[in-house]
mmCIF file of the N, C-alpha and C atoms, coordinates in Angstrom:
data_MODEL
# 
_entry.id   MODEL 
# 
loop_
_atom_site.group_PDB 
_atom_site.id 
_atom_site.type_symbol 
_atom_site.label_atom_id 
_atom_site.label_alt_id 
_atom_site.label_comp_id 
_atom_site.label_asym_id 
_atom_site.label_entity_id 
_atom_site.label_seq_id 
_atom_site.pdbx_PDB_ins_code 
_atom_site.Cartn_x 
_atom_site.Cartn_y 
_atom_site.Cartn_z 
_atom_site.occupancy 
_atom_site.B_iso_or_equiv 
_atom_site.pdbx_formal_charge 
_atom_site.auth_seq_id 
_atom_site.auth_comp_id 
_atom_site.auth_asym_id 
_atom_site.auth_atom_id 
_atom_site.pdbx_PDB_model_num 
ATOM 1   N N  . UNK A 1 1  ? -7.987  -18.503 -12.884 1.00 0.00 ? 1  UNK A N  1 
ATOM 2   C CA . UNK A 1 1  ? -6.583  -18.103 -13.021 1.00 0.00 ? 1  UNK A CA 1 
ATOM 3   C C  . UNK A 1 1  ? -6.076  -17.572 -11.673 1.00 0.00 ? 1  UNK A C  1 
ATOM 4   N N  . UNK A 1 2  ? -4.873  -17.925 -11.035 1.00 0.00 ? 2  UNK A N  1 
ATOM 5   C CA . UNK A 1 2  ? -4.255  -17.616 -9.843  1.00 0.00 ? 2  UNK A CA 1 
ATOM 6   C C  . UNK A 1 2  ? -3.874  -15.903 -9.755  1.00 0.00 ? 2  UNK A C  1 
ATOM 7   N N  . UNK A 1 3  ? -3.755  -15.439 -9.481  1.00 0.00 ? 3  UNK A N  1 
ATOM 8   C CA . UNK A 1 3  ? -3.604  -14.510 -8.588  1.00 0.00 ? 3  UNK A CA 1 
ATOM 9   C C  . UNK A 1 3  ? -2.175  -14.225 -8.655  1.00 0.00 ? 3  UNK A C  1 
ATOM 10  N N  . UNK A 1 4  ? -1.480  -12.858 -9.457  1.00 0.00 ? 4  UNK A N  1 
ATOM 11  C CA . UNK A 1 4  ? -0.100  -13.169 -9.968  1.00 0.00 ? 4  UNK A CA 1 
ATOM 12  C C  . UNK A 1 4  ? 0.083   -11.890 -9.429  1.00 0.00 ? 4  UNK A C  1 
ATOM 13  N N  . UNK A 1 5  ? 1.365   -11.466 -8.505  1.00 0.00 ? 5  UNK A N  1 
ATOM 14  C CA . UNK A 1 5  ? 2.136   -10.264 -8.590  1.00 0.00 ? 5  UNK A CA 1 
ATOM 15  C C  . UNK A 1 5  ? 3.464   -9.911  -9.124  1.00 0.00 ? 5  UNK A C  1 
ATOM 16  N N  . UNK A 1 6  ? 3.526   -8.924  -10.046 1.00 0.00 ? 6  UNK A N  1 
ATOM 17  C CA . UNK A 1 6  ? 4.763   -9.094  -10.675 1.00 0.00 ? 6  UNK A CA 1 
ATOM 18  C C  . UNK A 1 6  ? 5.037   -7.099  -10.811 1.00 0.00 ? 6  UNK A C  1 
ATOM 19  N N  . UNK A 1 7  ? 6.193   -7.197  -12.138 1.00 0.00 ? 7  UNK A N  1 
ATOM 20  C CA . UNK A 1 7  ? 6.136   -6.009  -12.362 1.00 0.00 ? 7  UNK A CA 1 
ATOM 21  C C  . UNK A 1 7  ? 5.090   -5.231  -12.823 1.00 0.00 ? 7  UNK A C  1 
ATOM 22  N N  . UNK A 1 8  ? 4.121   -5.998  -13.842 1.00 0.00 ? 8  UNK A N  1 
ATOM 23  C CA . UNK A 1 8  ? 3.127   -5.250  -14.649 1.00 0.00 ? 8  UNK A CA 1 
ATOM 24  C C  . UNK A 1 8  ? 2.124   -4.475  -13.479 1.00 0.00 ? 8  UNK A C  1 
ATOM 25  N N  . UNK A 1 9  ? 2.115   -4.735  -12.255 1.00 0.00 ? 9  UNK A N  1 
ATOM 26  C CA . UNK A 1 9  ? 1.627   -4.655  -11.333 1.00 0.00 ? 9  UNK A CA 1 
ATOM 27  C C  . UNK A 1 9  ? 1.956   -2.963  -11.221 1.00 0.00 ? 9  UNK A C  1 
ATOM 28  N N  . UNK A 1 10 ? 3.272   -2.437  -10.906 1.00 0.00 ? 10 UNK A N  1 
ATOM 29  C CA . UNK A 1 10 ? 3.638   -1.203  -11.134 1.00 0.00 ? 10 UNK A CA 1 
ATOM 30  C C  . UNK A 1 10 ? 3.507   -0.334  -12.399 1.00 0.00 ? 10 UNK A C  1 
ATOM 31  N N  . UNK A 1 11 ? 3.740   -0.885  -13.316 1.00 0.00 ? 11 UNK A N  1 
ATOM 32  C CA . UNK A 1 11 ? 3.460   -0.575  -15.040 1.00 0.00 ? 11 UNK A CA 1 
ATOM 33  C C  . UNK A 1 11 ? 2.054   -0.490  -15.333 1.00 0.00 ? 11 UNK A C  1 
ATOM 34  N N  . UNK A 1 12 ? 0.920   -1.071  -14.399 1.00 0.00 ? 12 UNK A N  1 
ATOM 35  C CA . UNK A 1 12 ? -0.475  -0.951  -15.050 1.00 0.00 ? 12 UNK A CA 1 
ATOM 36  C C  . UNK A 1 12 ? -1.030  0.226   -14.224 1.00 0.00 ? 12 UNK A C  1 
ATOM 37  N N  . UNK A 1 13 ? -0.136  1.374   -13.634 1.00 0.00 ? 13 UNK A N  1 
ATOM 38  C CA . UNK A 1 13 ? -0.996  2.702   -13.424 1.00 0.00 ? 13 UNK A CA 1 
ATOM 39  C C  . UNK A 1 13 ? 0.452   3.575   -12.810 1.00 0.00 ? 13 UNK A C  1 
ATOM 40  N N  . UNK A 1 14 ? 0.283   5.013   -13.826 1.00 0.00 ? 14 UNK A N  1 
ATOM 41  C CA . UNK A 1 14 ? 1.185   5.848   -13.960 1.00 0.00 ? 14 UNK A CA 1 
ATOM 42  C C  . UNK A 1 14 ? 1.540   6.653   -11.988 1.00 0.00 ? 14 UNK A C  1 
ATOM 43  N N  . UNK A 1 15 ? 0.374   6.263   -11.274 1.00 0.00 ? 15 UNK A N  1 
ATOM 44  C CA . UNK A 1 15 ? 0.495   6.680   -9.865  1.00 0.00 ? 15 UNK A CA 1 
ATOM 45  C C  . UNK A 1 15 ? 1.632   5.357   -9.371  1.00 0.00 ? 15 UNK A C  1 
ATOM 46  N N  . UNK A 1 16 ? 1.468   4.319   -9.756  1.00 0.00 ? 16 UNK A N  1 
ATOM 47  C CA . UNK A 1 16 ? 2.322   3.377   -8.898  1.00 0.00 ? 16 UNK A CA 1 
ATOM 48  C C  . UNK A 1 16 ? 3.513   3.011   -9.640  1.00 0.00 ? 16 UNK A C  1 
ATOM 49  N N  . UNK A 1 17 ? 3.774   3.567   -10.814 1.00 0.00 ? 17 UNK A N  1 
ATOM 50  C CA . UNK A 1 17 ? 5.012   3.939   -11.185 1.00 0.00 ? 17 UNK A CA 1 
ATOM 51  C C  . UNK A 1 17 ? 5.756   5.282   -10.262 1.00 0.00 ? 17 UNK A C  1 
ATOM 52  N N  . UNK A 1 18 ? 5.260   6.464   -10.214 1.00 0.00 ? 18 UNK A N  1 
ATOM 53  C CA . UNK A 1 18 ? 5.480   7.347   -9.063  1.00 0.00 ? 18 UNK A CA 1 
ATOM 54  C C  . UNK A 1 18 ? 5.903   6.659   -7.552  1.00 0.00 ? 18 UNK A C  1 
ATOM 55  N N  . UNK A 1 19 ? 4.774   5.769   -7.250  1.00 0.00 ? 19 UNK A N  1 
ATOM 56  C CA . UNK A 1 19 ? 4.920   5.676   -5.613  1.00 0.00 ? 19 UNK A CA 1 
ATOM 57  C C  . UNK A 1 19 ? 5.762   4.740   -6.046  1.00 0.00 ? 19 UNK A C  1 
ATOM 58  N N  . UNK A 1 20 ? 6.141   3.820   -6.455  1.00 0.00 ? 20 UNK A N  1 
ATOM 59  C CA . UNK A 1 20 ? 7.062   2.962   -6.503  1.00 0.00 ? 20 UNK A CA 1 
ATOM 60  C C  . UNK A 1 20 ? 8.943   4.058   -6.526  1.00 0.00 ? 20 UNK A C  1 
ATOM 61  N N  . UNK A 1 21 ? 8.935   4.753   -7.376  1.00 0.00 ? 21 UNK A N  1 
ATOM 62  C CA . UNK A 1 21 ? 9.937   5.693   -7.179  1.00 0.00 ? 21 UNK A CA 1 
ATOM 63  C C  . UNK A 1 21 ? 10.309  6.154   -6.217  1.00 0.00 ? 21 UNK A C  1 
ATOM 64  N N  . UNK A 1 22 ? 9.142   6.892   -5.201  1.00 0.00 ? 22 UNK A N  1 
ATOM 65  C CA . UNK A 1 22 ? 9.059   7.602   -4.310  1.00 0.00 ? 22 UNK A CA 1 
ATOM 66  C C  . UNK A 1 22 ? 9.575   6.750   -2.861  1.00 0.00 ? 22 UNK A C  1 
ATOM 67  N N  . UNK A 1 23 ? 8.685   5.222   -2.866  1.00 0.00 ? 23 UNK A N  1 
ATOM 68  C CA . UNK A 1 23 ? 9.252   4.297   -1.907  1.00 0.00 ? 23 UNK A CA 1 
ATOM 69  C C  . UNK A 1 23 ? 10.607  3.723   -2.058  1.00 0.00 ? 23 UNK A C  1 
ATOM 70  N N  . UNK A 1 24 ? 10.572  3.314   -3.390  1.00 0.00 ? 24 UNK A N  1 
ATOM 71  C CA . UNK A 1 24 ? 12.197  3.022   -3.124  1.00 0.00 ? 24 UNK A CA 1 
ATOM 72  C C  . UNK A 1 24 ? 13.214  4.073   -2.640  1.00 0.00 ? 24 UNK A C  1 
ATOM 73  N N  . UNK A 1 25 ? 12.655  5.518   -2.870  1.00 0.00 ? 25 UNK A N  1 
ATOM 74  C CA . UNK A 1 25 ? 14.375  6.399   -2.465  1.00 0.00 ? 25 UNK A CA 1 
ATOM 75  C C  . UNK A 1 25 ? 13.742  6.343   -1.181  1.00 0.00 ? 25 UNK A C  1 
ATOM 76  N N  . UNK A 1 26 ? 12.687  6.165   -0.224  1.00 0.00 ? 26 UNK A N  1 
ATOM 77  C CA . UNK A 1 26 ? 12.848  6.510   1.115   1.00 0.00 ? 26 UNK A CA 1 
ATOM 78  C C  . UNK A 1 26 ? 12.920  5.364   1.816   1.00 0.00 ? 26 UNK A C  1 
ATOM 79  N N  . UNK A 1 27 ? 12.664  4.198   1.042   1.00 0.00 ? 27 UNK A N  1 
ATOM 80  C CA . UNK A 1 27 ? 13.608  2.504   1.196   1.00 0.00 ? 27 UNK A CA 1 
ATOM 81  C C  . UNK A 1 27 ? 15.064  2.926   2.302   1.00 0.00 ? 27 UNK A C  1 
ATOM 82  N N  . UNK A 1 28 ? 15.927  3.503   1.060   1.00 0.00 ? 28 UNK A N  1 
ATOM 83  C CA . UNK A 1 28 ? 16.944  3.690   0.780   1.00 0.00 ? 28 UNK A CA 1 
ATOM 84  C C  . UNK A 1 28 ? 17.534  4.498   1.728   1.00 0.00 ? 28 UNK A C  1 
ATOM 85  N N  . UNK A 1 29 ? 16.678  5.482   1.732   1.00 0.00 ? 29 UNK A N  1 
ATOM 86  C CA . UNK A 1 29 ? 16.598  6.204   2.746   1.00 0.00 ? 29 UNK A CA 1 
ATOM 87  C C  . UNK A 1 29 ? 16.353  6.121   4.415   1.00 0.00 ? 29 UNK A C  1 
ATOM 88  N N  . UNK A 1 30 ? 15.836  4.988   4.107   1.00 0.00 ? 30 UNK A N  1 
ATOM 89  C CA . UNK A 1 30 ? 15.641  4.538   5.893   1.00 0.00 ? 30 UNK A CA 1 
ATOM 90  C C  . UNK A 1 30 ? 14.186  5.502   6.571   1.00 0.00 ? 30 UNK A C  1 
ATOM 91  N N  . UNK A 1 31 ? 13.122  6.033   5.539   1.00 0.00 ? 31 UNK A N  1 
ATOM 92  C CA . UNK A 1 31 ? 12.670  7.038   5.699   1.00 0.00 ? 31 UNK A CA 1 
ATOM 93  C C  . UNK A 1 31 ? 11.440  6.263   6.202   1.00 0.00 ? 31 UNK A C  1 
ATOM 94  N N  . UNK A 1 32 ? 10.453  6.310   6.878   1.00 0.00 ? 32 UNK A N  1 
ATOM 95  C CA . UNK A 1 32 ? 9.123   6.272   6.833   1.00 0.00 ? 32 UNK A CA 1 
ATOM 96  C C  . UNK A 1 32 ? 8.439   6.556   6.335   1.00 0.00 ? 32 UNK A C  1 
ATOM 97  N N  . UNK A 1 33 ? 7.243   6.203   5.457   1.00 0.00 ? 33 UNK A N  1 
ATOM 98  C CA . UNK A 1 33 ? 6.121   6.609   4.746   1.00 0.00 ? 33 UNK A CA 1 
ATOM 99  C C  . UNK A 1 33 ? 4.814   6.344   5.038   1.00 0.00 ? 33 UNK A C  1 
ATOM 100 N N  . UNK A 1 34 ? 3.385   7.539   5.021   1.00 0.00 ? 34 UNK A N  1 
ATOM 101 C CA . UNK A 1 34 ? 2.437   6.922   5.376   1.00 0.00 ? 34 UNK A CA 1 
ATOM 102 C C  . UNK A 1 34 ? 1.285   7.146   4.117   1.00 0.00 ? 34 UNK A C  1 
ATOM 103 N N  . UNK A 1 35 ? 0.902   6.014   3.430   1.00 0.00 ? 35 UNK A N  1 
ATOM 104 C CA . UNK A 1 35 ? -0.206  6.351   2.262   1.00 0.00 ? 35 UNK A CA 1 
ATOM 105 C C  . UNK A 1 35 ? -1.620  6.384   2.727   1.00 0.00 ? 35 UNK A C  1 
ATOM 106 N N  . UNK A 1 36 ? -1.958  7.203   2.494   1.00 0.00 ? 36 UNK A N  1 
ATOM 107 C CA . UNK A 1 36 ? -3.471  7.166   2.415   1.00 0.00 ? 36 UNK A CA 1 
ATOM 108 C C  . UNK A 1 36 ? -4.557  7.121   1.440   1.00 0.00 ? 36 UNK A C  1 
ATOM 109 N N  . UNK A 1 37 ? -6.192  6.544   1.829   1.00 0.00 ? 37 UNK A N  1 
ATOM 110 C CA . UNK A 1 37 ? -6.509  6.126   0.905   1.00 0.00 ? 37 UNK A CA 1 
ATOM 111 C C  . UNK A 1 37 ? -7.916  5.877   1.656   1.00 0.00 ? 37 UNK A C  1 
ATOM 112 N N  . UNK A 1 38 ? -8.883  6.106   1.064   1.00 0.00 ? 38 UNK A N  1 
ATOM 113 C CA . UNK A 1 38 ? -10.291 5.830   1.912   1.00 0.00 ? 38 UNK A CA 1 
ATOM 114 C C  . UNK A 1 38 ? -10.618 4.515   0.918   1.00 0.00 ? 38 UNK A C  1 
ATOM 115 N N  . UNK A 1 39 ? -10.068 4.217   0.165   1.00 0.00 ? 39 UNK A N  1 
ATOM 116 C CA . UNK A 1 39 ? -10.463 2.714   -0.307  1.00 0.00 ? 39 UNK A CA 1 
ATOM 117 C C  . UNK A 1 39 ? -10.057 1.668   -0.133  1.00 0.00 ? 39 UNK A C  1 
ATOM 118 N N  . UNK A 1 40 ? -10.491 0.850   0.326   1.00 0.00 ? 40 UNK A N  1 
ATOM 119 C CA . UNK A 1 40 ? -10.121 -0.719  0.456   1.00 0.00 ? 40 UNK A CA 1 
ATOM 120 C C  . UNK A 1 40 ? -9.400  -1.409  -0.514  1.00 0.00 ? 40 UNK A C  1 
ATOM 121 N N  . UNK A 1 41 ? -9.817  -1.366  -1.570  1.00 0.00 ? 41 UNK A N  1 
ATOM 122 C CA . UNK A 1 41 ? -9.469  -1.345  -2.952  1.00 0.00 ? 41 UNK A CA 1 
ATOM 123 C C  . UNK A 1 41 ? -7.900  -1.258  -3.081  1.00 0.00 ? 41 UNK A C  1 
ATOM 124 N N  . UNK A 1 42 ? -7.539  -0.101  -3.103  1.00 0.00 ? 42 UNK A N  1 
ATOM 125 C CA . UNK A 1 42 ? -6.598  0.854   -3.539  1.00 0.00 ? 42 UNK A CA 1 
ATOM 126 C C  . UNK A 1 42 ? -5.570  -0.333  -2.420  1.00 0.00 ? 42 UNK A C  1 
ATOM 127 N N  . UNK A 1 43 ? -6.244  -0.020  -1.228  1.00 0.00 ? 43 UNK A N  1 
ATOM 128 C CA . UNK A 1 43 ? -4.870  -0.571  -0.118  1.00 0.00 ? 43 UNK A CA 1 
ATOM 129 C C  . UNK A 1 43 ? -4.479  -2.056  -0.706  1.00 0.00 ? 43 UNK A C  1 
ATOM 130 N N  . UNK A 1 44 ? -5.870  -2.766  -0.829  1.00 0.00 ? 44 UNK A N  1 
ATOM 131 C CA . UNK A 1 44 ? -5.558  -4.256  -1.379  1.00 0.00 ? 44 UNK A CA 1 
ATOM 132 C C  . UNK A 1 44 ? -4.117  -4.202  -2.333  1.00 0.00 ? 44 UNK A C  1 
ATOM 133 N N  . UNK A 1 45 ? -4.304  -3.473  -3.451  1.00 0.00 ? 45 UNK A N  1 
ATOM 134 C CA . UNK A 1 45 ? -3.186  -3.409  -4.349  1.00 0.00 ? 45 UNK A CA 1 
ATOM 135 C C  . UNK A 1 45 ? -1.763  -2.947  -3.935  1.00 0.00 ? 45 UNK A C  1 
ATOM 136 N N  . UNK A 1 46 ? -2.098  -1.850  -3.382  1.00 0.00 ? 46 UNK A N  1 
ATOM 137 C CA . UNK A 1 46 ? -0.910  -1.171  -2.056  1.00 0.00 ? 46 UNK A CA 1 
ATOM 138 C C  . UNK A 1 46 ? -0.554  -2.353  -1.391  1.00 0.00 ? 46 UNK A C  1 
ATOM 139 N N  . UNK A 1 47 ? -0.891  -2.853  -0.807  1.00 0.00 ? 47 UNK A N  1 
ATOM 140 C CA . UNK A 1 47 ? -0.530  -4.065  -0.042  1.00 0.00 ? 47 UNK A CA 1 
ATOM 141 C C  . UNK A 1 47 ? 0.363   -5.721  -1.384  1.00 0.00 ? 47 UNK A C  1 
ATOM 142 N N  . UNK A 1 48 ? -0.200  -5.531  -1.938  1.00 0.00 ? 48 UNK A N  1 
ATOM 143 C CA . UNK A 1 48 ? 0.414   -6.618  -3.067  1.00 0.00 ? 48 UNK A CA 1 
ATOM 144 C C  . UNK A 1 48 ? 1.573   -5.951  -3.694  1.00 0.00 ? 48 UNK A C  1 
ATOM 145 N N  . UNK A 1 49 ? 1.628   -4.756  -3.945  1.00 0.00 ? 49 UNK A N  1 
ATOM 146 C CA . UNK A 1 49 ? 2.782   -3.991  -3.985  1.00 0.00 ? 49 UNK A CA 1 
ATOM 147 C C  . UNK A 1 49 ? 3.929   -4.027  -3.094  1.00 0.00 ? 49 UNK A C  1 
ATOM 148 N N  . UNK A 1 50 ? 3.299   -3.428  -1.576  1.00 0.00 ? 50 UNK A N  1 
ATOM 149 C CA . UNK A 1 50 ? 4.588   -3.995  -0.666  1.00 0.00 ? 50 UNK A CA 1 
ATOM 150 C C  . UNK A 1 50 ? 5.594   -5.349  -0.427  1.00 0.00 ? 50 UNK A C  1 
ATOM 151 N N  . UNK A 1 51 ? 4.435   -6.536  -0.195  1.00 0.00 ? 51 UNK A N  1 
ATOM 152 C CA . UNK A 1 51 ? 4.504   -7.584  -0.521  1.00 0.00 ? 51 UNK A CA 1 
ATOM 153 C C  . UNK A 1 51 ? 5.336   -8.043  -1.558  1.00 0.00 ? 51 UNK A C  1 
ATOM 154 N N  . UNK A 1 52 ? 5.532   -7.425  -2.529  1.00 0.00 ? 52 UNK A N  1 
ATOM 155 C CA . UNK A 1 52 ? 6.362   -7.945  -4.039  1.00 0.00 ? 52 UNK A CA 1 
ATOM 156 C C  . UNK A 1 52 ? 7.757   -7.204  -3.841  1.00 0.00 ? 52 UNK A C  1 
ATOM 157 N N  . UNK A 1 53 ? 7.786   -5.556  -3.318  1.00 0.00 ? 53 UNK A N  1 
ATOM 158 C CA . UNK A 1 53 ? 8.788   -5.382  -3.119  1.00 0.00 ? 53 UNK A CA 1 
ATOM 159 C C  . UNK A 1 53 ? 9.435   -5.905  -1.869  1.00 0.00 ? 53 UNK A C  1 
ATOM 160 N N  . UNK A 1 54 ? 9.045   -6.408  -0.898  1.00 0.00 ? 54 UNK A N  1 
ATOM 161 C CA . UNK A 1 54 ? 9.422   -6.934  0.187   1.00 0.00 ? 54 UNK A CA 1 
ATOM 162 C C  . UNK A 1 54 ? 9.551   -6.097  1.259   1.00 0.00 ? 54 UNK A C  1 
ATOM 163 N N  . UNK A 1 55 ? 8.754   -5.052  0.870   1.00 0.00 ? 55 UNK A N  1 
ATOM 164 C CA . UNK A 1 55 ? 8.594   -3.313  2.546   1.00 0.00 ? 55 UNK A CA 1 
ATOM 165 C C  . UNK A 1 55 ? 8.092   -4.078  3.274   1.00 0.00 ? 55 UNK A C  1 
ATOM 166 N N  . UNK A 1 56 ? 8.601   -3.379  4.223   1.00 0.00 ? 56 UNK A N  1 
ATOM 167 C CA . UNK A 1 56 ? 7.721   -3.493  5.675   1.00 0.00 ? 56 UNK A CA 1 
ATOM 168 C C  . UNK A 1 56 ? 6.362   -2.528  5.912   1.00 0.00 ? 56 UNK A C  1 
ATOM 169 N N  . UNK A 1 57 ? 5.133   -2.996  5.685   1.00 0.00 ? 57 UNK A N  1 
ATOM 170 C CA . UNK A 1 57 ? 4.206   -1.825  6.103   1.00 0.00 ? 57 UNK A CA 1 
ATOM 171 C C  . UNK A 1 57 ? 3.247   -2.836  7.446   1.00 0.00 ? 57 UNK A C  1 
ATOM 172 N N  . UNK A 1 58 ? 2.651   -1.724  7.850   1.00 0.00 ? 58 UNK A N  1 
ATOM 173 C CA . UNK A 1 58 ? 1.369   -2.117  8.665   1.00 0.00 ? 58 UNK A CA 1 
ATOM 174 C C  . UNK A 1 58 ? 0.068   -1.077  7.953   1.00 0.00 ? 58 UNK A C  1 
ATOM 175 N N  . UNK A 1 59 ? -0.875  -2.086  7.741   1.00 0.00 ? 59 UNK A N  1 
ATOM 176 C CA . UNK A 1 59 ? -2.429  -1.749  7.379   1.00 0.00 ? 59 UNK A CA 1 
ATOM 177 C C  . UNK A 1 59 ? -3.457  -1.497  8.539   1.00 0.00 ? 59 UNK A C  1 
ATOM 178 N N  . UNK A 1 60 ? -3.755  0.095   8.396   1.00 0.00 ? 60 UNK A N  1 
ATOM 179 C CA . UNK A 1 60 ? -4.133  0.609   9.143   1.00 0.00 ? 60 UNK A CA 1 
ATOM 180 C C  . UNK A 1 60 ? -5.823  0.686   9.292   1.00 0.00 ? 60 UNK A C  1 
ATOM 181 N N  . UNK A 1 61 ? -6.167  0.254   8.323   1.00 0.00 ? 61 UNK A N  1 
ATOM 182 C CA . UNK A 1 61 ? -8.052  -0.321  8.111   1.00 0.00 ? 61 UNK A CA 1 
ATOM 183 C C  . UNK A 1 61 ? -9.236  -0.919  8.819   1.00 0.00 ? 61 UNK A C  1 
ATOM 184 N N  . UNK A 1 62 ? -8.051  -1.501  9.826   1.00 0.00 ? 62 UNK A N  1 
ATOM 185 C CA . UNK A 1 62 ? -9.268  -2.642  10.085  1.00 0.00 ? 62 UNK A CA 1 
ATOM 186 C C  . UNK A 1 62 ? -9.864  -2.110  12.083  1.00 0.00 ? 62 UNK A C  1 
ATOM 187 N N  . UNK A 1 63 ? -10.187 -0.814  11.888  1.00 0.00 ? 63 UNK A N  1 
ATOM 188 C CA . UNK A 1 63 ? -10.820 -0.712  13.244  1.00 0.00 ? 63 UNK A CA 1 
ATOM 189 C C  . UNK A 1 63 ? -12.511 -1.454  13.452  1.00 0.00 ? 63 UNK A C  1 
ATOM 190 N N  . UNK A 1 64 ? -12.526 -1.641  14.285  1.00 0.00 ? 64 UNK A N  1 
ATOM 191 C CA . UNK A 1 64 ? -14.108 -2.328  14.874  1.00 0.00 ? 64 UNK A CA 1 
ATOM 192 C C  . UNK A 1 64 ? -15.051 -1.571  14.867  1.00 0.00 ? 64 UNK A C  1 
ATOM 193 N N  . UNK A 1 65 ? -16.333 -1.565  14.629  1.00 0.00 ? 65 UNK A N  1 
ATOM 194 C CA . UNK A 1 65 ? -17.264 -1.054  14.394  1.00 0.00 ? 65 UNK A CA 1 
ATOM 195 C C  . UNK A 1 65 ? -17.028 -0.260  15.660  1.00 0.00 ? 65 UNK A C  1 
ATOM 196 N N  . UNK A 1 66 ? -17.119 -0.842  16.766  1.00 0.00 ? 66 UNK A N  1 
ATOM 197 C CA . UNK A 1 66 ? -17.402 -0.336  18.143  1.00 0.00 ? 66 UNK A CA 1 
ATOM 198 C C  . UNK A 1 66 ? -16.703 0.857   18.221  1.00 0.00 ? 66 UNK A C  1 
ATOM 199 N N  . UNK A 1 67 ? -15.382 0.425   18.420  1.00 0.00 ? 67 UNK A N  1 
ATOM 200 C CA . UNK A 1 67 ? -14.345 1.735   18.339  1.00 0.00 ? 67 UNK A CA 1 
ATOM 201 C C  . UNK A 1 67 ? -14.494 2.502   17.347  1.00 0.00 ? 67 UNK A C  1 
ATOM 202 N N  . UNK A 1 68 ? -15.473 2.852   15.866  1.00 0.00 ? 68 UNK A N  1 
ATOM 203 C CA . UNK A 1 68 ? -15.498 3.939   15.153  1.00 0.00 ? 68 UNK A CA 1 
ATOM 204 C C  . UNK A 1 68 ? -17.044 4.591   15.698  1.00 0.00 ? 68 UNK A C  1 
ATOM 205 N N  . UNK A 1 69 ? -17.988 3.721   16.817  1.00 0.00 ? 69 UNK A N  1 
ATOM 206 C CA . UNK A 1 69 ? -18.994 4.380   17.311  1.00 0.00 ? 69 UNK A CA 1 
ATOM 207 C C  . UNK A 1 69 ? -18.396 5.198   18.613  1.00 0.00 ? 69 UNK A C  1 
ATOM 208 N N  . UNK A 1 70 ? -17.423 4.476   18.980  1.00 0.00 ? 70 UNK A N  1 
ATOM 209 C CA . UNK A 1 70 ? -17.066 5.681   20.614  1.00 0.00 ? 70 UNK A CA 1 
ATOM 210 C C  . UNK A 1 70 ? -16.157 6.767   20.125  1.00 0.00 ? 70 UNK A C  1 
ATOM 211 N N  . UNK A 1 71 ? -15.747 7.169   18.796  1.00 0.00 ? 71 UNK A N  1 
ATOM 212 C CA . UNK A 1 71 ? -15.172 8.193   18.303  1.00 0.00 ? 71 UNK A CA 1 
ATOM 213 C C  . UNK A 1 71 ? -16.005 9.558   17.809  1.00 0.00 ? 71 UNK A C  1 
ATOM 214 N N  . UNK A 1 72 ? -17.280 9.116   17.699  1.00 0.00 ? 72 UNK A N  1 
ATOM 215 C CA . UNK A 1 72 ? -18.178 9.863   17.287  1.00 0.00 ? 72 UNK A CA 1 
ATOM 216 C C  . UNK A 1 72 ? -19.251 10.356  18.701  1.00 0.00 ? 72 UNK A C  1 
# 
């Protein structure tokens, strides 16, 4: 079965009914927002979310091994 984003997408968890609220007034707002999230997971869906509403985000995840060894 394909891979569907829709509304139920927001409706299948009471947090992304919230952030969905929360993004649209700062949409609206012209506001910036930054979510966080130590799961991959979580962003995947975050990301299919933006995507459906049509935001602009950048995904902030994908540093290189290398660069998380010269931080330490």
């Amino acid at each position: 079965m394909p891979h569907v984003c829709g509304e139920h997408l927001v409706f299948a968890s009471s947090k992304l009914i919230i952030l969905d609220k929360i993004l649209q007034k700062c949409q609206k707002e012209k506001k910036q927002t930054l979510i966080f999230s130590g799961f991959t997971r979580i962003l995947d869906i975050v990301q299919d979310y933006m995507n459906m509403r049509q935001f602009r985000y950048a995904r902030l995840d994908g540093m290189s091994i290398s660069i998380r060894q010269d931080m330490y």
